[in-house]
C-alpha positions as MATLAB code, in Angstrom:
seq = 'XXXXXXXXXXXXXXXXXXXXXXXXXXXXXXXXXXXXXXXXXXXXXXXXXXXXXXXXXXXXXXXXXXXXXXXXX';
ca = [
      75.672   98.282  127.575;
      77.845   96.498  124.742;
      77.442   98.118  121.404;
      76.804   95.116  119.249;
      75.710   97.279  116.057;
      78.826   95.769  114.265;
      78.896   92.247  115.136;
      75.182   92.971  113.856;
      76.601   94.222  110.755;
      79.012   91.131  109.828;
      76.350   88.965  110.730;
      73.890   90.127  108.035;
      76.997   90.429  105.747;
      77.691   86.823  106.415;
      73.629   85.999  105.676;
      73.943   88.082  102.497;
      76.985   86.178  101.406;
      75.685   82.646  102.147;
      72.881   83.721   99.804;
      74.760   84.409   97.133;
      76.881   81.668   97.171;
      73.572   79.755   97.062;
      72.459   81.203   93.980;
      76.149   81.469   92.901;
      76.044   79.855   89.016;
      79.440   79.183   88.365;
      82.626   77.644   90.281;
      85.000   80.765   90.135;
      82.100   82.566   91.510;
      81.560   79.773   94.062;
      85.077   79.517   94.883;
      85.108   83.652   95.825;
      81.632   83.273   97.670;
      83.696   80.855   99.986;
      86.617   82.948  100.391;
      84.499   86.160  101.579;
      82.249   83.455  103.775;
      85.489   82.245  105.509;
      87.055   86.032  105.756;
      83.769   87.068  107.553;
      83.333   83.970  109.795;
      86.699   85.196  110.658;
      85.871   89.017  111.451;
      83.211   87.548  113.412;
      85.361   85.419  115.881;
      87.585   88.706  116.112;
      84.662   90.896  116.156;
      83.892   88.277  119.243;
      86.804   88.411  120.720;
      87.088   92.101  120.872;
      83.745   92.524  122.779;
      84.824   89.870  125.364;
      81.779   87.932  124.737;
      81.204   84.225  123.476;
      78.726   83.016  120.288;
      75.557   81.835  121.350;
      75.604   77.910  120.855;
      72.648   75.893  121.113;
      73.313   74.408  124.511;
      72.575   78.150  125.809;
      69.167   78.634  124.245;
      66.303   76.939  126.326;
      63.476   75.304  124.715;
      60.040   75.973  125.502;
      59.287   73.538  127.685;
      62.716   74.831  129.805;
      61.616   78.414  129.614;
      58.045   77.553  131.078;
      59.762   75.774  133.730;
      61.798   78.651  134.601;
      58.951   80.903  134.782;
      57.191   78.651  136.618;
      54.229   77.828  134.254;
];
């Protein structure tokens, strides 16, 4: 099985810096919230890449309706 504790990792990074560029009060601080955002979306994709495995998209998740369907409710 794939070991996915670190793609796990720069997810919740990413999460923890989208928060704080929400609550981010001033533009320099804004401006470096960005910068970390973009360098981690970027780990991510290589983080992606390196596992051989492609982001989830929402094409790929089934709604509720679909999943019944499938198991035949």
């Amino acid at each position: 099985m794939t070991d996915l504790s670190h793609l796990d990792a720069l997810r919740a990074r990413l999460a923890r810096e989208q928060e704080r560029l929400a609550a981010a009060q001033y533009e320099m601080e804004r401006a470096f919230r960005r910068r970390e955002i973009a360098a981690c979306e970027k780990e991510i994709a290589a983080e992606y890449k390196f596992l051989g495995i492609e982001p989830l998209t929402l094409d790929d998740i089934l709604s509720d309706d679909d999943l019944l369907k499938v198991l035949g409710q």
